[in-house]
C-alpha positions in Angstrom: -5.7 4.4 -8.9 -7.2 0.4 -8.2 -4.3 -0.7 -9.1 -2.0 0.7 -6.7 -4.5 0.0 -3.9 -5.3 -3.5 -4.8 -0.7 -3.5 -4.9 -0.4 -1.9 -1.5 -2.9 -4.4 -0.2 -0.8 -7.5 -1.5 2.3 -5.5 0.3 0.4 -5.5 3.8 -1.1 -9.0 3.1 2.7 -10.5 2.8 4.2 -8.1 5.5 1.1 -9.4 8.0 1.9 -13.3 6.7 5.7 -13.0 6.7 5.3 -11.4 10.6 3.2 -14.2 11.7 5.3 -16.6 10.3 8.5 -14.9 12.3 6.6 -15.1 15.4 5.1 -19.1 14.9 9.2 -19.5 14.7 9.9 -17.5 17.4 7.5 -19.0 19.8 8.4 -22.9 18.3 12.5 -21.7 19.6 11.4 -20.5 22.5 9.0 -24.0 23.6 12.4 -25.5 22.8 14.4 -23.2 24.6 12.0 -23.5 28.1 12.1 -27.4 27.4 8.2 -27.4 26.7 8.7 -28.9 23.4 11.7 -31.4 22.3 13.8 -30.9 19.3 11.8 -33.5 16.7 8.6 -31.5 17.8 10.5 -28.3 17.4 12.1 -29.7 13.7 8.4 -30.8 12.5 6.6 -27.1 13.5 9.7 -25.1 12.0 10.0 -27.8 9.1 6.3 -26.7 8.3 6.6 -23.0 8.7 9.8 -22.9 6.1 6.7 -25.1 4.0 4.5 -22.7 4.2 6.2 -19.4 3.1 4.5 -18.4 0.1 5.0 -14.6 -1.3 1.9 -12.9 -2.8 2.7 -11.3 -6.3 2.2 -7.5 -6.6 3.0 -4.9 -8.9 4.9 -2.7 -6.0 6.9 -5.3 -4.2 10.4 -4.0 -4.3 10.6 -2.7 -0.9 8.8 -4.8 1.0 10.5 -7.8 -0.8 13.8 -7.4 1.0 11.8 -7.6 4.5 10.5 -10.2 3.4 14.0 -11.9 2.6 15.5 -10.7 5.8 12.9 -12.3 7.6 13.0 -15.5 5.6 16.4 -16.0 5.7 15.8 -16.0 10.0 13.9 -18.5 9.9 15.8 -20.4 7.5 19.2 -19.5 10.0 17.1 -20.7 12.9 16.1 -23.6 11.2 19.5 -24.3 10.7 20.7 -23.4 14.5 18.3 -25.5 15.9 19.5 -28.5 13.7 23.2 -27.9 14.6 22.3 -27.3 18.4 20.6 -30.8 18.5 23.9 -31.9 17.0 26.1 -30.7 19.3 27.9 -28.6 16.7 26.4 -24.9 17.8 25.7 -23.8 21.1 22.5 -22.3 23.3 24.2 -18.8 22.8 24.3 -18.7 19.1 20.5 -20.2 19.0 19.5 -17.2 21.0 21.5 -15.0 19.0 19.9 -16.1 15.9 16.7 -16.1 17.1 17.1 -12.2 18.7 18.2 -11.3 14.8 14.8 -12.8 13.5 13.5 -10.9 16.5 14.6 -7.6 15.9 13.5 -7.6 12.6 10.4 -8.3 13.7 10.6 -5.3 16.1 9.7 -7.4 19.1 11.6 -8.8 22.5 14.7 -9.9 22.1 15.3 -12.8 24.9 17.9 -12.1 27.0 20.7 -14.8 27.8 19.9 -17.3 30.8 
């Protein structure tokens, strides 16, 4: 059926879209965590990413949907972290940790504690 095609299509579009904008956020905490980028720099890029998270409509969207979420919601934590770090109210430790969550559900390297 077209239909379910042209569906599973919009499924792998958003997966492939929602992964690369996990890994744009894991790469910005990283820069910030080797010092190559400072925290406004770090603010702007993830401020932009959170911008730019648009879902694609499809008729079979349930189960993909909560990835989706899980992986949104990461970058909305690390968003967060990264804010409450520059603070002084959170700590490099619970950074990394929320940044290794968005990582695992992105099935890549978690980054292990300095």
């Amino acid at each position: 059926d077209l239909r379910m095609s042209r569906g599973l299509g919009d499924v792998y579009k958003r997966q492939v879209i929602m992964y690369n904008y996990g890994e744009s956020t894991i790469k910005v905490i990283d820069d910030y965590i080797d010092n190559e980028i400072d925290y406004d720099s770090a603010a702007q890029k993830l401020d932009g990413i959170v911008s730019s998270i648009d879902y694609y409509e499809s008729e079979n969207e349930e189960e993909q949907k909560s990835s989706d979420f899980l992986i949104e919601a990461d970058i909305i934590i690390l968003k967060s972290e990264l804010f409450l770090e520059h603070l002084g109210k959170s700590t490099y430790s619970e950074l990394l940790d929320s940044r290794n969550n968005l990582a695992e559900h992105l099935n890549i390297s978690k980054r292990r504690k300095q």
